[in-house]
LUMTI-786765 format. One record per residue (C-alpha): x, y, z; residue in one letter. Coordinates in nm, 4 decimals. Example, Ala and Ser with C-alpha at 12.3 -4.5 7.8 and 13.67 -1.06 7.14 Angstrom:
# LUMTI-786765
<rogu x="1.2300" y="-0.4500" z="0.7800" residu="A"/>
<rogu x="1.3670" y="-0.1060" z="0.7140" residu="S"/>
END
This chain:
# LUMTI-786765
<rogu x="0.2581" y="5.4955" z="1.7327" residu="X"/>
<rogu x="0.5570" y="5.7272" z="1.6224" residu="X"/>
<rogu x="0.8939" y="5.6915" z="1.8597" residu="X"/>
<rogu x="1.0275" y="6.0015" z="1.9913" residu="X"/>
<rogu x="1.4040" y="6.0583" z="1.9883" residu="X"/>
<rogu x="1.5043" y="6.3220" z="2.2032" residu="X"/>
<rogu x="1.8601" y="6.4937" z="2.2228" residu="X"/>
<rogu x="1.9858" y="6.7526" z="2.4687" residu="X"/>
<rogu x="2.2583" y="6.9992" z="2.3690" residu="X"/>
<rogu x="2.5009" y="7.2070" z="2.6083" residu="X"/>
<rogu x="2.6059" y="7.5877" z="2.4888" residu="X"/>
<rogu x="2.8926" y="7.7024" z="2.7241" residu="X"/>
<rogu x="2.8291" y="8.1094" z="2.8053" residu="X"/>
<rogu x="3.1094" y="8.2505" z="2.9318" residu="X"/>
<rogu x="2.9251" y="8.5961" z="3.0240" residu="X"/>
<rogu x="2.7109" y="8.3347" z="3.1924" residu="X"/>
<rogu x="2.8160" y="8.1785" z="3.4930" residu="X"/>
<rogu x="2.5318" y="7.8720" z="3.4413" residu="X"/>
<rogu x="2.5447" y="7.6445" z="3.1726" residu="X"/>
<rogu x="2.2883" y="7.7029" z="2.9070" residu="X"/>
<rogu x="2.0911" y="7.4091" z="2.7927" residu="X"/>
<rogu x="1.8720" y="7.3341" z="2.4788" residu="X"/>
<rogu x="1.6545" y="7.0091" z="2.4052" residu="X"/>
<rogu x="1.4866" y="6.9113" z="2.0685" residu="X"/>
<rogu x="1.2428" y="6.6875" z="2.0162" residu="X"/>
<rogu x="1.2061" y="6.5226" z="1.6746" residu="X"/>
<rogu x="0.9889" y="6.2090" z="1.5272" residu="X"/>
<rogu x="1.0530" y="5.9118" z="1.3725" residu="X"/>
<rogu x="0.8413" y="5.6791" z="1.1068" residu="X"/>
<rogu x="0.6471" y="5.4136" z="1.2846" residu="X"/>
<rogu x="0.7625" y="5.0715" z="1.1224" residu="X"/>
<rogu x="0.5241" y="4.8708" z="0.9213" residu="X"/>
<rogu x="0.4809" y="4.5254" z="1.0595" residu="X"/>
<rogu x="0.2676" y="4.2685" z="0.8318" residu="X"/>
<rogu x="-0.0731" y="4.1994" z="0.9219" residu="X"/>
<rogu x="-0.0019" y="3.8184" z="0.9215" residu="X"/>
<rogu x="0.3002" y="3.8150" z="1.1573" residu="X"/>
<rogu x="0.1247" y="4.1211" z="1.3986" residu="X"/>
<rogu x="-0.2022" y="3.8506" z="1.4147" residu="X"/>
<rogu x="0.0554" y="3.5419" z="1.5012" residu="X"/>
<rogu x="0.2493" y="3.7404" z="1.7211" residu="X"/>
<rogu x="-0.0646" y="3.9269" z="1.9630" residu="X"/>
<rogu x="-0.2542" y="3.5307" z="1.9457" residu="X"/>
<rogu x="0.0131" y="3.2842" z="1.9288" residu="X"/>
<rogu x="-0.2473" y="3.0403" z="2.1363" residu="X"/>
<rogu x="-0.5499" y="3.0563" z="1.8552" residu="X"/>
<rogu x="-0.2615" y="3.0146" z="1.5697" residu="X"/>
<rogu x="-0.1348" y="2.6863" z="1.7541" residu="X"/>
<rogu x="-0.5080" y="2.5554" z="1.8285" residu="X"/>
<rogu x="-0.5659" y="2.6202" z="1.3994" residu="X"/>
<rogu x="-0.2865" y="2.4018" z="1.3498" residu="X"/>
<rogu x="-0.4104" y="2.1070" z="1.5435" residu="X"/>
<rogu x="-0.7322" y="2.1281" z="1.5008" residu="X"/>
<rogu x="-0.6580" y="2.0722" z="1.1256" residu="X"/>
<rogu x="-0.4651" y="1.8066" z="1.1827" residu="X"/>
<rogu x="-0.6645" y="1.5638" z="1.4120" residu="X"/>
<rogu x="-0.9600" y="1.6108" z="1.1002" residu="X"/>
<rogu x="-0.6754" y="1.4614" z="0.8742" residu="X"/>
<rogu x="-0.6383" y="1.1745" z="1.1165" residu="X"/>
<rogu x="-0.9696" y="1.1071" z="1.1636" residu="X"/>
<rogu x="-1.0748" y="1.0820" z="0.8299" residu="X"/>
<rogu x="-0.8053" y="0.8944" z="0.7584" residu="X"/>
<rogu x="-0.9364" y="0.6425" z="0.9678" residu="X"/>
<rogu x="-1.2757" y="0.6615" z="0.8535" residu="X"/>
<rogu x="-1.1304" y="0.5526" z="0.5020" residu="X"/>
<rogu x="-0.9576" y="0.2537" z="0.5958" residu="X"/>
<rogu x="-1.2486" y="0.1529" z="0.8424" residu="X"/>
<rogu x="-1.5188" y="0.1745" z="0.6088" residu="X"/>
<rogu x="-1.3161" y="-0.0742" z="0.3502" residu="X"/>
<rogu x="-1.1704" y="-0.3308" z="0.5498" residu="X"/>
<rogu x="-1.0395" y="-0.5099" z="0.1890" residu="X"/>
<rogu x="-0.8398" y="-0.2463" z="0.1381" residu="X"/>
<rogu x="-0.6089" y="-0.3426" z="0.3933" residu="X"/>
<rogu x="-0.4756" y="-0.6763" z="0.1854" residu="X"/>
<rogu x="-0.4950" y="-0.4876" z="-0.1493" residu="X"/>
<rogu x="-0.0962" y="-0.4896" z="-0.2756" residu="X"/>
<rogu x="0.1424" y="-0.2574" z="-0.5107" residu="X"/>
<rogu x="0.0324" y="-0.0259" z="-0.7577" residu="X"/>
<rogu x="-0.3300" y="0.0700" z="-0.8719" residu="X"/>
<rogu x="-0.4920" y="-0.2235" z="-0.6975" residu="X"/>
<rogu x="-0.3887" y="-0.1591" z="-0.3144" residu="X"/>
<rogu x="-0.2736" y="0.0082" z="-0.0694" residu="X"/>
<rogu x="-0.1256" y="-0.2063" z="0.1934" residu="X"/>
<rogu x="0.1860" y="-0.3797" z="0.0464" residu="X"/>
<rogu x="0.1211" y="-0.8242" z="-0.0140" residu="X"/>
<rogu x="0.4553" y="-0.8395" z="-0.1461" residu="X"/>
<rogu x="0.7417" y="-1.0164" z="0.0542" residu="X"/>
<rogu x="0.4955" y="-1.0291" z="0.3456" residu="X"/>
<rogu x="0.4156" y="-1.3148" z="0.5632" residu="X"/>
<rogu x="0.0768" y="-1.3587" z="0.4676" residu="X"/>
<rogu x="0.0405" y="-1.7253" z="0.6925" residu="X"/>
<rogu x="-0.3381" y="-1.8210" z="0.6867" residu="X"/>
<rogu x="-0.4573" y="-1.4628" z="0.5901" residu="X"/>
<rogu x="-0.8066" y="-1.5317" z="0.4732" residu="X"/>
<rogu x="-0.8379" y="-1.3854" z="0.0655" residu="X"/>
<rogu x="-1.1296" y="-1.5886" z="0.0289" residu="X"/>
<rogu x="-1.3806" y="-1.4475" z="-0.2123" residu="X"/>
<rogu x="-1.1628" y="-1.0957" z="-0.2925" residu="X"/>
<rogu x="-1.1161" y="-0.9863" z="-0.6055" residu="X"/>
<rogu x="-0.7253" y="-0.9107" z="-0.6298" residu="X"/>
<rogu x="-0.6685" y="-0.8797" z="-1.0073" residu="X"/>
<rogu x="-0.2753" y="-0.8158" z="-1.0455" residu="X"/>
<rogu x="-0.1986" y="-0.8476" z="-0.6919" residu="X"/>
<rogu x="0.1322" y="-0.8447" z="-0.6503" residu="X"/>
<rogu x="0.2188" y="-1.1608" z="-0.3857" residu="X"/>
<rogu x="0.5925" y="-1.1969" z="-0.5344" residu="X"/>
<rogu x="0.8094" y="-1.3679" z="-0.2496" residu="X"/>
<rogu x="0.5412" y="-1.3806" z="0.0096" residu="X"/>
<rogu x="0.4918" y="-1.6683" z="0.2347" residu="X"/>
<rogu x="0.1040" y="-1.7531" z="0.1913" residu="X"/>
<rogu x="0.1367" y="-2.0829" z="0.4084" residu="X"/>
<rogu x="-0.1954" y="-2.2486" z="0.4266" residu="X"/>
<rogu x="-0.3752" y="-1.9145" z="0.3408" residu="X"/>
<rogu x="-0.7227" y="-1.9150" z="0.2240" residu="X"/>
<rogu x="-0.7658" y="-1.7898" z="-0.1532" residu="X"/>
<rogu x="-1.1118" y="-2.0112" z="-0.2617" residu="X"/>
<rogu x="-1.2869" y="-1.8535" z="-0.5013" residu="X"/>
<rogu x="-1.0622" y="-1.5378" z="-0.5153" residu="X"/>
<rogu x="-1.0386" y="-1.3723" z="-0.8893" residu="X"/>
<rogu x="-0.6669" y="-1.3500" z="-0.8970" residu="X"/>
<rogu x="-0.6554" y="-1.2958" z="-1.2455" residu="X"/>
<rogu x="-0.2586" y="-1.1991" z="-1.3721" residu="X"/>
<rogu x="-0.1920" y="-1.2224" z="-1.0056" residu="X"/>
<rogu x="0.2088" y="-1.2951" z="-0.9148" residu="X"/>
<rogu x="0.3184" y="-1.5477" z="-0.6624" residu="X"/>
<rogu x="0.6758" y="-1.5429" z="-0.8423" residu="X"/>
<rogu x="0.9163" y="-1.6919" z="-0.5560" residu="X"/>
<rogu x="0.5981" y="-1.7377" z="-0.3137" residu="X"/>
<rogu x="0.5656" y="-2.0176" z="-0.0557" residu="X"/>
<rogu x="0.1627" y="-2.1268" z="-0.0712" residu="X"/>
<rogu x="0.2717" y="-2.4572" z="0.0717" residu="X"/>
<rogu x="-0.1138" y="-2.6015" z="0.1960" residu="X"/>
<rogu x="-0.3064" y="-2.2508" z="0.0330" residu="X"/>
<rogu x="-0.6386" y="-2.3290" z="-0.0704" residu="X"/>
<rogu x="-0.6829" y="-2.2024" z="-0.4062" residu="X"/>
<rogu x="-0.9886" y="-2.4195" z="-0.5417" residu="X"/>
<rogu x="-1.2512" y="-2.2501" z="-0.7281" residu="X"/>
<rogu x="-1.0331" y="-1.9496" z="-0.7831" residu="X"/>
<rogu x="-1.0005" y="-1.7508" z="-1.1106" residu="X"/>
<rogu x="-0.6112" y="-1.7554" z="-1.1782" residu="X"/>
<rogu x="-0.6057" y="-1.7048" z="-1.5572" residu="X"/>
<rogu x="-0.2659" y="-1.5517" z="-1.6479" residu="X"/>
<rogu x="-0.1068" y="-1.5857" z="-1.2815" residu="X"/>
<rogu x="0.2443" y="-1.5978" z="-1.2338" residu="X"/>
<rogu x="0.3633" y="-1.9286" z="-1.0240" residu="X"/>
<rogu x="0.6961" y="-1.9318" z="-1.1545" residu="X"/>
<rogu x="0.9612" y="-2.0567" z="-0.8913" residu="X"/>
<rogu x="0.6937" y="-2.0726" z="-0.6788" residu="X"/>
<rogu x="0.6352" y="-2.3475" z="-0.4214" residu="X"/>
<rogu x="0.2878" y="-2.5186" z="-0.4801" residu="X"/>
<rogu x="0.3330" y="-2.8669" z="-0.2907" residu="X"/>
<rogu x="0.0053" y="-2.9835" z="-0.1019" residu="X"/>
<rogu x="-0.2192" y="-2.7191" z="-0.1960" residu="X"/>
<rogu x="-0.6134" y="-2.7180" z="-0.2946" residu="X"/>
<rogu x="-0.6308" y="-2.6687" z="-0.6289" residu="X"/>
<rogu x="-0.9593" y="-2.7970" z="-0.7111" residu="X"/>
<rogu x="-1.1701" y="-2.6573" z="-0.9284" residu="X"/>
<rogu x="-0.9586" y="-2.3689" z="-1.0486" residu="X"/>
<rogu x="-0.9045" y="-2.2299" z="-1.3325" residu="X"/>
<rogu x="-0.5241" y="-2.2042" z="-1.4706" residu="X"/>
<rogu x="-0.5559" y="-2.1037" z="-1.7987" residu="X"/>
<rogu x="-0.2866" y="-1.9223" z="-1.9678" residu="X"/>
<rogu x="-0.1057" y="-1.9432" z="-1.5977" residu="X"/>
<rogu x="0.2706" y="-1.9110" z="-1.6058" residu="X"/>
<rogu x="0.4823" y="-2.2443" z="-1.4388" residu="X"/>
<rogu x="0.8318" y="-2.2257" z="-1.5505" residu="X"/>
<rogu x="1.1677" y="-2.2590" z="-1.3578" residu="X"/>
<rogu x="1.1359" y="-2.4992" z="-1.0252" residu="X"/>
<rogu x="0.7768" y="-2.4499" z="-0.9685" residu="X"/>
<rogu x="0.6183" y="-2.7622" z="-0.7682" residu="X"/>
<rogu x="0.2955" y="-2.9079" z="-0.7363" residu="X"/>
<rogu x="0.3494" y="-3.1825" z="-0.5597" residu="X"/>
<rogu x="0.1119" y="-3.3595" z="-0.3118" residu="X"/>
<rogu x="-0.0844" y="-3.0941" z="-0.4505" residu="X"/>
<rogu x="-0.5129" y="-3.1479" z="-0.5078" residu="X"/>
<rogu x="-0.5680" y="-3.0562" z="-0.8727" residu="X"/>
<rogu x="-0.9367" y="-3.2516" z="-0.9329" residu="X"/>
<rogu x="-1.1373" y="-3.0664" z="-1.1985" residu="X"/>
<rogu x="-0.8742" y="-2.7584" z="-1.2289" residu="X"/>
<rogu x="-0.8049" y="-2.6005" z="-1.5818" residu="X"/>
<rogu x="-0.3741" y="-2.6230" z="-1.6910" residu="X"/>
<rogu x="-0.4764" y="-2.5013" z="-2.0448" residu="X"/>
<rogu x="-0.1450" y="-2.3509" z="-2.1969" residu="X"/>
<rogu x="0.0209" y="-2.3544" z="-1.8854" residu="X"/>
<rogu x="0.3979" y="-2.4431" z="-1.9447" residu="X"/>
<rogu x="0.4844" y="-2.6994" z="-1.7415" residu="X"/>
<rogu x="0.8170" y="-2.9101" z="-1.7092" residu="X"/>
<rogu x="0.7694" y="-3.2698" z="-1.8405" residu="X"/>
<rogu x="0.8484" y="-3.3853" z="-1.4833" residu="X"/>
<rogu x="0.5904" y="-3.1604" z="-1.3704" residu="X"/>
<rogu x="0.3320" y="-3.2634" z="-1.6199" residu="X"/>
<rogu x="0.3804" y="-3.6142" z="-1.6113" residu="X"/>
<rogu x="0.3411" y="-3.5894" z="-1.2355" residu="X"/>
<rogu x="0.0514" y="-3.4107" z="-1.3015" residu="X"/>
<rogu x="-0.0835" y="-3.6345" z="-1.5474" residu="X"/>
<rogu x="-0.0858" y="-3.9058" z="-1.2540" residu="X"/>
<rogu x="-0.3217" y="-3.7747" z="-1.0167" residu="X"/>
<rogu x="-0.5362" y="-3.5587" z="-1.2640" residu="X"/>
<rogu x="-0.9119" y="-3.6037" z="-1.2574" residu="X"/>
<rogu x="-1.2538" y="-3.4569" z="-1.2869" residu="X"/>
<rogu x="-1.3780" y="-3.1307" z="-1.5190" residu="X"/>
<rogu x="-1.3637" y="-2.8059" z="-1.4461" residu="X"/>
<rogu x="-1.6990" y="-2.6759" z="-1.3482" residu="X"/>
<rogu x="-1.6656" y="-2.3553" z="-1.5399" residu="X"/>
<rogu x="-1.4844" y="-2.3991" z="-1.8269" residu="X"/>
<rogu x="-1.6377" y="-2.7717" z="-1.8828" residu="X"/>
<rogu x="-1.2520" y="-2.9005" z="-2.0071" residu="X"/>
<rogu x="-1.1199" y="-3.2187" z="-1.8156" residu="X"/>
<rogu x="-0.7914" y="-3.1675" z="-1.6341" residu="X"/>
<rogu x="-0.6090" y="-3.4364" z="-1.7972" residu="X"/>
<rogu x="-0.6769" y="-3.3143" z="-2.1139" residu="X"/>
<rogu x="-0.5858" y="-2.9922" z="-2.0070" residu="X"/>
<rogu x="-0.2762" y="-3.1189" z="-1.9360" residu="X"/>
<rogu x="-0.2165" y="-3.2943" z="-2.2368" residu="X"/>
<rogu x="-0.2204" y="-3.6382" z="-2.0700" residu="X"/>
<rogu x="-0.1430" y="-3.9134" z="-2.2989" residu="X"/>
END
């Protein structure tokens, strides 16, 4: 649609006695508006409705996701998880049975939680409170339970090998029948402790504990 600009002019006649008047008419260019913003602008309402519409399908399959993998939800840092396990309280979460290779459990307070026959293999429970966890039958090859507090848990039947143990890590009161301590550094304190209550063989890797532990 072209704008019209119009201008009136006034031409004094003196052998006139009435004014004498003139009016031109001239056109202008009709601006250019982008497609895009003219569509937004004449249907604001549909634009809106896009915009929601797109995202209540994020948020649904979102859900979806997490719903139809419940074990993601205790799956920690980095490529293995994607709810966070460390410096959590964990208190009788149930891990039973997961596989959480590398889970990262550093500082967490795992009171009395339930880890039997979890693979936890290079697992870290650096700093971690697992005061009464059950951990028998797990798979804990290369863990990390340094500083860690250890005392009256179920260790029976595990397998420790290669296992880290070093600063003030404590087993005490601690079940250890038939679990593996191959190469596991412990303090002499801590072994000889050990050494005390250790019995039984470990059903998978067929190795006694005491010898495991180096008893003399």
């Amino acid at each position: 649609m072209a704008l019209l600009n119009v201008s009136f002019a006034f031409k004094p006649h003196f052998s006139n006695p009435y004014a004498h008047y003139s009016c031109s008419i001239s056109r202008y260019p009709t601006p250019q508006v982008p497609r895009k913003q003219l569509e937004a602008t004449q249907n604001p309402i549909a634009t809106f409705g896009e915009s929601v519409s797109k995202a209540s399908l994020l948020a649904v399959l979102s859900a979806s996701l997490f719903l139809a993998d419940p074990a993601l939800a205790f799956k920690g840092g980095g490529p293995y998880g994607q709810e966070v396990t460390r410096g959590q309280d964990l208190t009788g979460k149930d891990f039973s049975g997961k596989t959480l290779i590398k889970q990262d459990f550093k500082t967490s307070i795992l009171r009395q939680a339930n880890f039997k026959g979890a693979k936890l293999l290079g697992a870290s429970f650096f700093d971690a409170d697992l005061t009464g966890a059950d951990l028998s039958d797990a798979d804990l090859r290369g863990a990390d339970f340094s500083l860690a507090n250890v005392t009256k848990a179920n260790l029976s039947n595990a397998n420790l090998e290669g296992a880290l143990a070093t600063g003030n890590t404590s087993f005490r009161g601690s079940n250890i029948i038939g679990a593996d301590f191959t190469d596991v550094p412990l303090r002499d304190d801590q072994r000889e402790y050990l050494c005390k209550v250790a019995d039984g063989v470990n059903p998978t890797t067929g190795n006694a504990t005491r010898e495991t532990l180096v008893c003399n």
